[in-house]
Backbone as CSV, one residue per row, in Angstrom:
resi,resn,N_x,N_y,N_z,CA_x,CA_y,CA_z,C_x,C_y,C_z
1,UNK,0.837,-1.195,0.000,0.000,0.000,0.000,0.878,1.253,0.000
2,UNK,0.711,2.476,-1.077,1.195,3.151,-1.131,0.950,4.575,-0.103
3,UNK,1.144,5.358,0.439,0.779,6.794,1.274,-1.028,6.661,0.835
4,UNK,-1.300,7.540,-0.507,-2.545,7.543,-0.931,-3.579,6.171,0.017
5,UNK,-3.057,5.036,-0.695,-4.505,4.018,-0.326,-4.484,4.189,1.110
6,UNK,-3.136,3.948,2.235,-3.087,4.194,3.235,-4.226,5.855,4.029
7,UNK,-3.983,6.670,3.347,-4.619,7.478,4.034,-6.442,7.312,3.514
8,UNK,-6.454,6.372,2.184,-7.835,6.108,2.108,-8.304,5.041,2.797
9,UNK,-7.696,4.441,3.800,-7.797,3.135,4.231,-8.424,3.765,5.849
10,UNK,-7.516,4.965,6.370,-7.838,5.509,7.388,-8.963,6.528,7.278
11,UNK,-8.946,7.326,6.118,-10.480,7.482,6.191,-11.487,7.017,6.766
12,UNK,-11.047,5.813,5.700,-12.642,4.734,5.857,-13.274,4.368,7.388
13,UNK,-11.806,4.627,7.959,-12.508,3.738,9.558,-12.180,5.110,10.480
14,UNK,-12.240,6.137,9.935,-12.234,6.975,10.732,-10.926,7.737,11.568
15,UNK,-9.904,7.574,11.004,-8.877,7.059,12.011,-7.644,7.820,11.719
16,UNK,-6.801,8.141,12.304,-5.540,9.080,12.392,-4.531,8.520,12.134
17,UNK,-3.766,8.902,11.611,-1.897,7.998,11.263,-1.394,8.115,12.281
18,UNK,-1.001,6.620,12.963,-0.554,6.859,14.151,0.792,7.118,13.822
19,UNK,1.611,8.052,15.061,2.985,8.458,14.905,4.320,7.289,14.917
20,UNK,3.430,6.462,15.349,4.620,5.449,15.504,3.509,3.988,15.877
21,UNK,4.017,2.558,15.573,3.241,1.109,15.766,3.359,0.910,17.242
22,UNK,2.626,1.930,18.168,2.353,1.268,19.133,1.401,0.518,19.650
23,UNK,0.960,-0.019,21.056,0.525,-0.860,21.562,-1.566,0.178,21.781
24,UNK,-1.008,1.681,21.711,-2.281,2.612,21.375,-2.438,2.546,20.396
25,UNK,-1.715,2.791,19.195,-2.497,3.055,17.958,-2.863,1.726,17.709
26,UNK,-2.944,0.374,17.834,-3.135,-0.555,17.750,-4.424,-0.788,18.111
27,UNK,-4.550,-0.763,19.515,-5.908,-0.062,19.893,-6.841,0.599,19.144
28,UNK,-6.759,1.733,19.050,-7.869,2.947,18.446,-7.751,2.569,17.124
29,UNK,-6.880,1.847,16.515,-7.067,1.581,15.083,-8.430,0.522,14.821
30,UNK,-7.688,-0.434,15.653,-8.684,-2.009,16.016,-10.133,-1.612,16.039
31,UNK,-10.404,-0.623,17.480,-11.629,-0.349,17.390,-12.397,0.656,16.315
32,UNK,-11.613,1.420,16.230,-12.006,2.365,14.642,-12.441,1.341,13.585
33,UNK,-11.849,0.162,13.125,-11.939,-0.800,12.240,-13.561,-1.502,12.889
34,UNK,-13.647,-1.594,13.577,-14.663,-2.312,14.149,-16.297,-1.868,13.887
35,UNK,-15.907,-0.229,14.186,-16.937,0.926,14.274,-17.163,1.181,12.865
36,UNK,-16.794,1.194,11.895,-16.833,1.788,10.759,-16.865,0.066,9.534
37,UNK,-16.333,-0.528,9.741,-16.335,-1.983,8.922,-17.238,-3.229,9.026
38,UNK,-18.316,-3.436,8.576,-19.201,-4.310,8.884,-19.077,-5.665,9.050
39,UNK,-19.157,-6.185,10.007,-18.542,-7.917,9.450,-19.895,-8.446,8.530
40,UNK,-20.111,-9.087,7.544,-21.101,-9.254,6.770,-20.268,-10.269,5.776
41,UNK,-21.965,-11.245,5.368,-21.377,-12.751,4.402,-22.471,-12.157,3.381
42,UNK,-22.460,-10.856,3.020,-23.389,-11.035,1.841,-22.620,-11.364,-0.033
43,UNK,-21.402,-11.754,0.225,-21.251,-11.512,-1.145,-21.561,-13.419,-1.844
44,UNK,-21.410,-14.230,-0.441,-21.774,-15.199,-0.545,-23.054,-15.597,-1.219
45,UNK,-24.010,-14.569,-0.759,-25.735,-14.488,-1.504,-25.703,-13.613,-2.656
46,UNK,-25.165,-12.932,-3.043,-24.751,-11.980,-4.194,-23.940,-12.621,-5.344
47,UNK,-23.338,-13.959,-5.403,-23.388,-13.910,-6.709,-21.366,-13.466,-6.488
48,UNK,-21.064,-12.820,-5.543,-19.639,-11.691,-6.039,-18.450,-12.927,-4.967
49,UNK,-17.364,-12.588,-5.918,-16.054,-13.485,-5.771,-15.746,-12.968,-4.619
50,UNK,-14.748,-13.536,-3.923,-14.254,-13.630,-3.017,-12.392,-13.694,-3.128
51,UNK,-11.497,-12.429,-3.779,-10.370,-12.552,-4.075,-9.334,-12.543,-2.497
52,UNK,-8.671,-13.673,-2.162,-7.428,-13.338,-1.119,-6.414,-12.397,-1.397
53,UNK,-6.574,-11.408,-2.148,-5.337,-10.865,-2.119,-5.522,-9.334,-1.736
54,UNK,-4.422,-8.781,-1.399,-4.057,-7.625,-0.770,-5.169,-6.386,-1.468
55,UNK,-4.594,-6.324,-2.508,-5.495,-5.579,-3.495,-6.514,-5.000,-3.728
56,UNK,-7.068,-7.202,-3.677,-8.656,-7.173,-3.999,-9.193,-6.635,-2.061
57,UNK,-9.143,-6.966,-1.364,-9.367,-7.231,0.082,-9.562,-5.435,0.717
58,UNK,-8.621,-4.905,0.331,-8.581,-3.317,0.412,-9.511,-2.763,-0.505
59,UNK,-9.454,-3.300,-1.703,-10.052,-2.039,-2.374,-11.699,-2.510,-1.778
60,UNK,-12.513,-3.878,-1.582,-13.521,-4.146,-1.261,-14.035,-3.276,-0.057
61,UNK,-12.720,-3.416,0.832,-13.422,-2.929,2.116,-12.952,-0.952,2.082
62,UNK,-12.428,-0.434,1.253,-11.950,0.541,1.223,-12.791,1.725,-0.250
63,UNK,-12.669,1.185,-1.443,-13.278,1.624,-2.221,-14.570,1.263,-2.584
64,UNK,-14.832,-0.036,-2.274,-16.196,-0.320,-2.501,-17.212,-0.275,-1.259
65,UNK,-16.342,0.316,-0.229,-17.328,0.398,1.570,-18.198,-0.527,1.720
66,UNK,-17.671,-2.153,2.023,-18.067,-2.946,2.259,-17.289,-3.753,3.160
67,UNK,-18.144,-4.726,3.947,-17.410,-5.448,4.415,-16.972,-6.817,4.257
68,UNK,-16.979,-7.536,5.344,-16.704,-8.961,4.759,-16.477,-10.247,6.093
69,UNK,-16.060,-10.966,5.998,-16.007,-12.222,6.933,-14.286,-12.239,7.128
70,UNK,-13.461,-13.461,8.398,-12.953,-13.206,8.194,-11.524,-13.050,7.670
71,UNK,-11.490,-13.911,6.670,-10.534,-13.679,5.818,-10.349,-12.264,5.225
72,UNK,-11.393,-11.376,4.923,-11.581,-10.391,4.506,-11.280,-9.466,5.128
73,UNK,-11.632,-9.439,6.187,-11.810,-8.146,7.160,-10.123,-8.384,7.663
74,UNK,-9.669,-9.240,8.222,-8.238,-9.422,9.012,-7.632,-9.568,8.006
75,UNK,-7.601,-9.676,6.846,-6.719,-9.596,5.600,-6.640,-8.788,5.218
76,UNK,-7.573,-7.750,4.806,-7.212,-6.162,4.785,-6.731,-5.513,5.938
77,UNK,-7.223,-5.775,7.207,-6.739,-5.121,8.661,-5.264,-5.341,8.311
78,UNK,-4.714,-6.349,7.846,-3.191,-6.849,7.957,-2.529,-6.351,6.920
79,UNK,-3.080,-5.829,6.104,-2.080,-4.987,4.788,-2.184,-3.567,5.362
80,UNK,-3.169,-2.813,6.046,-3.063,-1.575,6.649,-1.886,-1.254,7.533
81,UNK,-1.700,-2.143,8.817,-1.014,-2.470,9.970,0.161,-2.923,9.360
82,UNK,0.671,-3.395,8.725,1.922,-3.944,7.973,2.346,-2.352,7.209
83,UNK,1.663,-1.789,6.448,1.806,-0.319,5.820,2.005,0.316,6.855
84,UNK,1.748,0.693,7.784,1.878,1.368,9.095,3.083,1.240,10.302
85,UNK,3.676,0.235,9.636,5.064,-0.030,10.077,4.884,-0.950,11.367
86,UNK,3.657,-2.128,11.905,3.371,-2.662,12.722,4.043,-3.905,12.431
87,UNK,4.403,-5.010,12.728,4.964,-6.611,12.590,3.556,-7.573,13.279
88,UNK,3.424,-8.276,11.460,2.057,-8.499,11.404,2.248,-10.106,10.891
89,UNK,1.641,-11.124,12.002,1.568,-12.477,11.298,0.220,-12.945,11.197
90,UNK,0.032,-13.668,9.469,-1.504,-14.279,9.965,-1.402,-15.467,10.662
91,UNK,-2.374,-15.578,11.303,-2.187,-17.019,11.959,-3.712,-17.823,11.818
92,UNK,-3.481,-18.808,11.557,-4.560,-19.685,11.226,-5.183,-20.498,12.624
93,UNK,-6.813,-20.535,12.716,-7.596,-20.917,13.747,-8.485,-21.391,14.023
94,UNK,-8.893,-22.549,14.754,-10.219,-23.584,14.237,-11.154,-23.183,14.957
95,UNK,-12.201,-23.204,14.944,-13.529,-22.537,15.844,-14.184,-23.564,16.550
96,UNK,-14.489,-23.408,17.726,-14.979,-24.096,18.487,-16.801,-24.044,18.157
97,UNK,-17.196,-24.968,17.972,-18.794,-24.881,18.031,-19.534,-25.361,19.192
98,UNK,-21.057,-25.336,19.086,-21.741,-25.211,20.788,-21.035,-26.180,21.315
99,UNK,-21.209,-27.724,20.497,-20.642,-28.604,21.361,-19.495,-29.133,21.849
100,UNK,-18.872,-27.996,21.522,-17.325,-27.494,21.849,-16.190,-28.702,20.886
101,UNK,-16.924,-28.814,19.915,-15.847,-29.643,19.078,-15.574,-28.262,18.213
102,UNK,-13.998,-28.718,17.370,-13.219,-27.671,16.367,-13.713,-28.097,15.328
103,UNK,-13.554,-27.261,14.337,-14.055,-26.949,12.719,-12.929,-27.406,12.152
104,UNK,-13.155,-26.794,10.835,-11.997,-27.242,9.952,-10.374,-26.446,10.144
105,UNK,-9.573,-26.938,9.860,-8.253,-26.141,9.829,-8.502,-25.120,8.711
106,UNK,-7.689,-24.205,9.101,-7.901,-22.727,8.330,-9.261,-22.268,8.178
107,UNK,-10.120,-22.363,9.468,-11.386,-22.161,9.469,-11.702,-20.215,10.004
108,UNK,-10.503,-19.992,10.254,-10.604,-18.305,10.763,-9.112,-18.038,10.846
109,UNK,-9.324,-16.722,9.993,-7.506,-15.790,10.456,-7.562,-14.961,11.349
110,UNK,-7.036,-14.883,12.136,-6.723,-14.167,13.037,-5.217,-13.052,12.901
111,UNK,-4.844,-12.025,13.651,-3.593,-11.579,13.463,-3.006,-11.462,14.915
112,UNK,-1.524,-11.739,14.566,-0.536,-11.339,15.460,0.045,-10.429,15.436
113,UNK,0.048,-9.486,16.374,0.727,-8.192,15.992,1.835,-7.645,17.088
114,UNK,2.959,-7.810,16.571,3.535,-6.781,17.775,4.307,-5.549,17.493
115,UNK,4.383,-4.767,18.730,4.631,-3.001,18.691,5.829,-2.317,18.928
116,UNK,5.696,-1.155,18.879,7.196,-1.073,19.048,7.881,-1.030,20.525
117,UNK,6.659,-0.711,21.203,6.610,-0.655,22.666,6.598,-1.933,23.381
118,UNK,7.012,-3.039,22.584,7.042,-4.026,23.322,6.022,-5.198,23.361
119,UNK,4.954,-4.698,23.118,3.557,-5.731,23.052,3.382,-6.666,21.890
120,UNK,2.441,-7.469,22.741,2.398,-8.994,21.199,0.903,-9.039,21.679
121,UNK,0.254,-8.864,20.740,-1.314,-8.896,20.431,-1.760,-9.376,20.048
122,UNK,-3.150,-10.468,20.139,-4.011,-11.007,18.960,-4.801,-10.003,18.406
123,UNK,-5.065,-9.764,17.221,-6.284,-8.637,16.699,-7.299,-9.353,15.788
124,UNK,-8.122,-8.598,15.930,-9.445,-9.832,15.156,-10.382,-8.906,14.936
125,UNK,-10.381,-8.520,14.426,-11.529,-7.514,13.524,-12.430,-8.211,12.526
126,UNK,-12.761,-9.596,12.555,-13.646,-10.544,11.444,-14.039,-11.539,12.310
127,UNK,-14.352,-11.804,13.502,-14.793,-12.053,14.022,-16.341,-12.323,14.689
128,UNK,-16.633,-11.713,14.493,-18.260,-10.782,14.532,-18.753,-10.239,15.859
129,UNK,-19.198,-10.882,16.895,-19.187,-10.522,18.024,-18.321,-10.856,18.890
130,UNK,-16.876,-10.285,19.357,-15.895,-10.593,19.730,-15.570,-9.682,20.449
131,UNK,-13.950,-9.511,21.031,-13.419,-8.330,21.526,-13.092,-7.222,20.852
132,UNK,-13.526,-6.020,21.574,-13.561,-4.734,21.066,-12.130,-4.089,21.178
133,UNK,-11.535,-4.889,21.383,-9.445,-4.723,21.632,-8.875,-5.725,21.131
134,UNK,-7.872,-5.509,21.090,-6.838,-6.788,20.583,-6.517,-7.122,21.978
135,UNK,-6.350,-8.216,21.951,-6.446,-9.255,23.423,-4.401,-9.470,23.586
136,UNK,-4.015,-8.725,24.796,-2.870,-9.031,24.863,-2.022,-10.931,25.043
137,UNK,-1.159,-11.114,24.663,-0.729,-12.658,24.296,0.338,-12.613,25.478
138,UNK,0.571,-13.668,26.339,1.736,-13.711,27.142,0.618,-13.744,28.474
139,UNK,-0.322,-13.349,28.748,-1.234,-13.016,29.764,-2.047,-14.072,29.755
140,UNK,-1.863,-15.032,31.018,-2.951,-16.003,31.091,-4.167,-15.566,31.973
141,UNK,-4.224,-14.642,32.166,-5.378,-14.356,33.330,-6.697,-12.991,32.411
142,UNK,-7.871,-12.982,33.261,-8.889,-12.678,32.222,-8.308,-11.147,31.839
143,UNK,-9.545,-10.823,30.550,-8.952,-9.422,30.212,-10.343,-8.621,30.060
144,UNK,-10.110,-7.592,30.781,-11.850,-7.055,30.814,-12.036,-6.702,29.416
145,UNK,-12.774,-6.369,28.745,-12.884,-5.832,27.079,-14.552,-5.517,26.907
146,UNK,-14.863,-4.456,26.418,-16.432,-3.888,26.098,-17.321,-5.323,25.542
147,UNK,-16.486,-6.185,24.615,-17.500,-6.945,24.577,-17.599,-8.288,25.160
148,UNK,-16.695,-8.150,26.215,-16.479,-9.495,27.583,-15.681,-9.309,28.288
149,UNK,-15.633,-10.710,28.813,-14.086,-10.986,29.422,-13.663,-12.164,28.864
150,UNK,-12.459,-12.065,28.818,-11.960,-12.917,27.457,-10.553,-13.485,28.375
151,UNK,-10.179,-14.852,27.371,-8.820,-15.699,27.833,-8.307,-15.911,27.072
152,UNK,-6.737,-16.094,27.110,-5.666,-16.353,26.175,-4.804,-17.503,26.811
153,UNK,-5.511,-18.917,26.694,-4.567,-19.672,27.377,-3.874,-20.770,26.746
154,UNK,-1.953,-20.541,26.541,-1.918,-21.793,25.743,-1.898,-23.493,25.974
155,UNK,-2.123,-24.173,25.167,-2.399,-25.778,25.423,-1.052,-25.962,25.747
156,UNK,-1.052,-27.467,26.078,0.367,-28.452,26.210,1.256,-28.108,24.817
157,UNK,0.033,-27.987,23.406,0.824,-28.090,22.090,1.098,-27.060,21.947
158,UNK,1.064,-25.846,22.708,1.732,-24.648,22.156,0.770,-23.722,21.477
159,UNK,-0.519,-23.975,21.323,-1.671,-23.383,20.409,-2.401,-22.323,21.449
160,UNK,-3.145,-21.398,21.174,-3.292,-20.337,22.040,-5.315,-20.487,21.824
161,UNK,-5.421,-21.160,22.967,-7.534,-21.109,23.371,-8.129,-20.008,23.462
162,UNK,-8.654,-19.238,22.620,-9.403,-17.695,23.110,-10.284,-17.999,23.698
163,UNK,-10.993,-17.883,24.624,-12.843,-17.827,25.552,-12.891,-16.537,25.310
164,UNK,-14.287,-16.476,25.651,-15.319,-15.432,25.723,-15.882,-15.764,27.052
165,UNK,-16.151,-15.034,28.183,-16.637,-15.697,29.225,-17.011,-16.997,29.539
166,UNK,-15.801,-17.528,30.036,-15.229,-18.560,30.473,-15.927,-19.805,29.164
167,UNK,-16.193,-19.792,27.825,-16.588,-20.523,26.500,-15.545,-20.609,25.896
168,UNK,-14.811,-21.479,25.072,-13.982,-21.132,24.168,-14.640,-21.058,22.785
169,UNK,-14.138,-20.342,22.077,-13.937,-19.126,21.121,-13.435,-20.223,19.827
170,UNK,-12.104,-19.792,20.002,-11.692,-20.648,18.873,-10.113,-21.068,19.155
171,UNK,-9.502,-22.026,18.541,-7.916,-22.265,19.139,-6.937,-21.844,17.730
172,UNK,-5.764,-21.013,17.938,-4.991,-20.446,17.382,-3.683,-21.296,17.265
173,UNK,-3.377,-21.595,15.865,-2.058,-22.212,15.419,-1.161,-21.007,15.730
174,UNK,-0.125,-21.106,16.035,0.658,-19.641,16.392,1.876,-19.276,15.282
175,UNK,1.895,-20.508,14.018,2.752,-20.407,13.250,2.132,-19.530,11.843
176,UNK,3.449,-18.403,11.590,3.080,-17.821,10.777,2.697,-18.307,9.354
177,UNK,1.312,-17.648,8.757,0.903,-18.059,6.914,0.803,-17.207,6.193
178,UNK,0.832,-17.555,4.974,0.327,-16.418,3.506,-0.932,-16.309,4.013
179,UNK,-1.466,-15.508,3.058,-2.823,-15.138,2.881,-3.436,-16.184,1.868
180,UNK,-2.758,-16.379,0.764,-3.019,-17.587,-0.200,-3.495,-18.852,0.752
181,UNK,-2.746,-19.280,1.861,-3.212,-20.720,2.403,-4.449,-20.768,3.286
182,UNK,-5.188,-19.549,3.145,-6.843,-19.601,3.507,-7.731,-19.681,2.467
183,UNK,-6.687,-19.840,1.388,-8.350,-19.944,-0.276,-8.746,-21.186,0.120
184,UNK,-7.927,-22.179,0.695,-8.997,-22.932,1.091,-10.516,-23.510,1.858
185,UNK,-10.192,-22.766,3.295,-11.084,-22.323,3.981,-12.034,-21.775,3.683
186,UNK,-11.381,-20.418,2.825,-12.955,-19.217,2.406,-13.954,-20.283,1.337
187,UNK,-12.722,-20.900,0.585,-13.727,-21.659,-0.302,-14.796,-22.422,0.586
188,UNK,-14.257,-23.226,1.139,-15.582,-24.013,2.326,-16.326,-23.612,2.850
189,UNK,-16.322,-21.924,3.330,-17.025,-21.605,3.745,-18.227,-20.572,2.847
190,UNK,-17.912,-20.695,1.878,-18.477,-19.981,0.567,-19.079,-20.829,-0.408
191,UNK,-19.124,-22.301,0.050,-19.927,-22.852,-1.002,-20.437,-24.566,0.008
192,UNK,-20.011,-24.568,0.807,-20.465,-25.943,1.642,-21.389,-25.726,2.433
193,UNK,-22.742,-26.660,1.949,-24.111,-26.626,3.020,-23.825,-26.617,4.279
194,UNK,-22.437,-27.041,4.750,-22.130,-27.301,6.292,-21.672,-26.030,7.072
195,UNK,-21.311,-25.128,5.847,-20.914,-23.504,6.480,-22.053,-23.209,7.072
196,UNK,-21.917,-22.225,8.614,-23.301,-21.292,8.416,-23.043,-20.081,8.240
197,UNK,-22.046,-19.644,7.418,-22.685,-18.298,6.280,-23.170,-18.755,5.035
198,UNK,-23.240,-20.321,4.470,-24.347,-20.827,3.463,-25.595,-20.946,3.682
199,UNK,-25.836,-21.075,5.203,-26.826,-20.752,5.712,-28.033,-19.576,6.208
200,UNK,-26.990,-18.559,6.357,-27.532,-17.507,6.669,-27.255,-15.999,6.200
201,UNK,-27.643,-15.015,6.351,-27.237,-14.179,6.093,-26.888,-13.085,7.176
202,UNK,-25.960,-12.373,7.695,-25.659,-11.729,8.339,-24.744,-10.237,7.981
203,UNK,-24.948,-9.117,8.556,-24.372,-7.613,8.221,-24.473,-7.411,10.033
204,UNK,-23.247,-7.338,10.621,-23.212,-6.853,12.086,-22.312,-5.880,12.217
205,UNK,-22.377,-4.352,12.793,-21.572,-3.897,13.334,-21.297,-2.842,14.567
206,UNK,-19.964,-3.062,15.032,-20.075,-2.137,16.496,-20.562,-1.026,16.592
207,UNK,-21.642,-0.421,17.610,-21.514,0.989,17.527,-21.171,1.797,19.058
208,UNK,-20.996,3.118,19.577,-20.333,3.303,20.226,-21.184,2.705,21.331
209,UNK,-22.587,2.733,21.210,-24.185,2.176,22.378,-23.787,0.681,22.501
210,UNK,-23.373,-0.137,21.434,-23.382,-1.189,21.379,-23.346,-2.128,19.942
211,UNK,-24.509,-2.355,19.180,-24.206,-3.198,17.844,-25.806,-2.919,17.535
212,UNK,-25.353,-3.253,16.050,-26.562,-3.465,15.067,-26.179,-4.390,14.198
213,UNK,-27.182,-5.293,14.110,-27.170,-6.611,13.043,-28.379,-6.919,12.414
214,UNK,-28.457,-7.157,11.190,-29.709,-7.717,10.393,-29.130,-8.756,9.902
215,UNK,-29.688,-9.613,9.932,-30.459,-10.974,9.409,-30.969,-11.530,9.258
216,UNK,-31.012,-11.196,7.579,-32.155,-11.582,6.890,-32.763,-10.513,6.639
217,UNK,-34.274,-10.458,7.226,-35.035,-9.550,7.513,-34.933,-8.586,9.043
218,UNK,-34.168,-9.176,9.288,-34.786,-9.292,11.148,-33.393,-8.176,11.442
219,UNK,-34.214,-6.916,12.052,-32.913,-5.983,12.059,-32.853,-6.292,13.800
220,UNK,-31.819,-6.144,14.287,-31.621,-5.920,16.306,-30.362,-4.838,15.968
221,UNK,-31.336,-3.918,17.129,-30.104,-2.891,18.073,-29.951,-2.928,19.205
222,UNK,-28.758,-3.566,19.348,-28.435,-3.423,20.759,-28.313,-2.008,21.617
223,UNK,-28.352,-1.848,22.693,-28.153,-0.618,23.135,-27.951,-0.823,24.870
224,UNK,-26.270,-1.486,25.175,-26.024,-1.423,26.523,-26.481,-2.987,26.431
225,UNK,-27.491,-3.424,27.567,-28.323,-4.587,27.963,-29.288,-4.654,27.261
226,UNK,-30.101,-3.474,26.709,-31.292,-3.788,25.571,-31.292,-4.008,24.778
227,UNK,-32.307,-4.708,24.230,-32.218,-5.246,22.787,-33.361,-5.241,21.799
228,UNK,-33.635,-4.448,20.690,-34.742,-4.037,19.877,-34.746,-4.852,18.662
229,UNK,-36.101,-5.723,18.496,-35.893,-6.577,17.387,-37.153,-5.992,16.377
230,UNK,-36.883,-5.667,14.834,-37.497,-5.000,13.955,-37.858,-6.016,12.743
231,UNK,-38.620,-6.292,12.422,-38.782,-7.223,11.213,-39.442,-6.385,9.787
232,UNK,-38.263,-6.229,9.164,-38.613,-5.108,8.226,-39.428,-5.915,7.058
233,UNK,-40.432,-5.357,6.616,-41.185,-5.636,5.632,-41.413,-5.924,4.264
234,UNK,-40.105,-5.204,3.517,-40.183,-5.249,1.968,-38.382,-5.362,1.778
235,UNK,-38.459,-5.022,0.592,-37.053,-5.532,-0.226,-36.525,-3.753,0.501
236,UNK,-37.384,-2.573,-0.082,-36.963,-1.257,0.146,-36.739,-0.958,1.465
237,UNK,-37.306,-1.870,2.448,-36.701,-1.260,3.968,-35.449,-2.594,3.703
238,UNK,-35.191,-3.317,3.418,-33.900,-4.184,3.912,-32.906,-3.419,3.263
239,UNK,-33.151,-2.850,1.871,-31.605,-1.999,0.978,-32.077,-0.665,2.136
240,UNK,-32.914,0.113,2.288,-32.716,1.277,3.380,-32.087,0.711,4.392
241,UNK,-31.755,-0.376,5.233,-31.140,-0.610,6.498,-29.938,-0.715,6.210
242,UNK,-29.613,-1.569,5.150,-28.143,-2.021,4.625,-27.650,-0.792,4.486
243,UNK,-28.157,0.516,4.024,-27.455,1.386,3.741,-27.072,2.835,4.924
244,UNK,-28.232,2.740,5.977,-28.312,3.422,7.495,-27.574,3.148,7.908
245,UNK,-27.419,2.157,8.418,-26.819,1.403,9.332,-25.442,1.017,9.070
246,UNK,-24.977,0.508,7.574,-23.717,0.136,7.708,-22.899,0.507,6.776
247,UNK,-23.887,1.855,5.977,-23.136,2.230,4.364,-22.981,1.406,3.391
248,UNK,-23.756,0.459,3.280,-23.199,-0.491,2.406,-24.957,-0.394,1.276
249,UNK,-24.485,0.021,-0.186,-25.509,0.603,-0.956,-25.766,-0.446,-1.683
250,UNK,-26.421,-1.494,-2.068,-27.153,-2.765,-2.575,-28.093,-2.360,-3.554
251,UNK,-28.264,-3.314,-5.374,-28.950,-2.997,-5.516,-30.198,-3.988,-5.926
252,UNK,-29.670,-4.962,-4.926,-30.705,-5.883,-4.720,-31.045,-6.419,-3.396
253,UNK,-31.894,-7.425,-3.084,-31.470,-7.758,-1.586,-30.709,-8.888,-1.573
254,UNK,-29.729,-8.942,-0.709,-29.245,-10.874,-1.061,-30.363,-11.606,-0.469
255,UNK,-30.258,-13.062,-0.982,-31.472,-13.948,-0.650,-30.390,-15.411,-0.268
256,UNK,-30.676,-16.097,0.679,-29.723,-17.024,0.942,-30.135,-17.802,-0.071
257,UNK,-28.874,-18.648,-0.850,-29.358,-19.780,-2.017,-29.555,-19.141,-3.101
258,UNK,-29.275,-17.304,-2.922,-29.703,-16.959,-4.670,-28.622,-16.700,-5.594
259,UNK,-28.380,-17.295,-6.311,-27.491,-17.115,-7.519,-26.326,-17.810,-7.227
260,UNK,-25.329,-18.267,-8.350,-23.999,-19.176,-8.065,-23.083,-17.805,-7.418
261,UNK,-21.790,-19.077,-6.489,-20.896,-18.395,-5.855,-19.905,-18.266,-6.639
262,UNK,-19.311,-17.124,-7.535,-18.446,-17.334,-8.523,-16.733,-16.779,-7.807
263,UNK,-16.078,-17.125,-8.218,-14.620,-16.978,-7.795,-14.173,-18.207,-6.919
């Protein structure tokens, strides 16, 4: 990324050039990214490719003000933060489901980041409802964060367990990858009945009250402990919400199951 995309990159999420890759701008970047970037699987229902590369990943979430899942979202987060003079590894991570069994390998990227001040961070901005910070690494004990309390504890094998109040999350390979060795993953999760973003449709994002998510039809705003559930009526209130709420201008609605997944 050259100066230009860089300062269009900080635009987008609102956000200031930090003076130097510290363990703050890391911070306020993270959450700026959070506030302004939607996590959303609509391109899955749309018909639109899904490119891993630097390029494509920026210009989606940067020129086309959209968001994405997360290969997408932490794959662009990681060409910003790398431009910014931060030391940035992806690291590959299996997700724990209810019944606390793991998913597939390369089932979520996550990033490693460390600062100049010394710190080693997980950051996760594709996540969806997750921590509103990058969760410090080296720290086995809880970490308060706006959207929990969260754990970083590693196994016997060296792999790093995230929880979410006292649940685990998902478990982290800690060895560094390309971006290329998740086309596999996104693919699975972009075209296998067993994904549930083949399943569903989702647009969620932070706001300073709390979150807003639609799916489907079904809009919720959080606000603190409350929670407002809206069931919008036509095609014209779902493209009006998509576009309130998360900037993202549609000129259709996605429909789960409609049209092939191309790329």
């Amino acid at each position: 990324m050259d100066n230009e995309q860089i300062d269009a990159y900080l635009r987008r999420i609102g956000a200031e050039r930090p003076a130097a890759p510290t363990a703050q701008a890391l911070h306020d970047l993270h959450l700026a990214h959070l506030r302004s970037v939607p996590f959303e699987n609509l391109s899955i229902h749309l018909g639109e490719a899904v490119e891993l590369t630097d390029k494509a990943l920026v210009a989606k979430v940067v020129d086309a003000r959209r968001g994405g899942f997360c290969y997408e979202l932490n794959g662009a987060f990681a060409a910003l933060l790398t431009a910014l003079g931060f030391d940035v590894a992806l690291v590959q991570a299996q997700v724990y489901d209810r019944t606390g069994q793991l998913g597939i390998p390369f089932d979520h990227l996550a990033l490693r980041v460390r600062t100049d001040d010394g710190g080693d961070w997980l950051a996760d901005v594709g996540f969806g409802t997750h921590s509103h910070l990058p969760l410090a690494l080296g720290d086995g004990g809880e970490q308060a964060d706006p959207g929990g309390t969260f754990g970083v504890v590693e196994t016997p094998q060296g792999d790093l367990r995230i929880e979410k109040d006292g649940s685990p999350q998902y478990l982290v390979d800690q060895r560094p990858r390309a971006l290329a060795d998740f086309r596999g993953g996104a693919w699975y999760h972009r075209t296998s009945p067993e994904s549930p973003f083949t399943r569903s449709l989702v647009c969620s994002i932070v706001t300073p009250e709390g979150r807003v998510t639609l799916s489907g039809r079904t809009l919720k705003t959080t606000v603190g402990a409350e929670q407002r559930t809206t069931e919008l009526a036509s095609e014209a209130e779902v493209l009006a919400a998509y576009d309130r709420h998360f900037g993202i201008a549609l000129e259709r609605e996605p429909q789960v199951g409609a049209g092939p997944v191309t790329g």
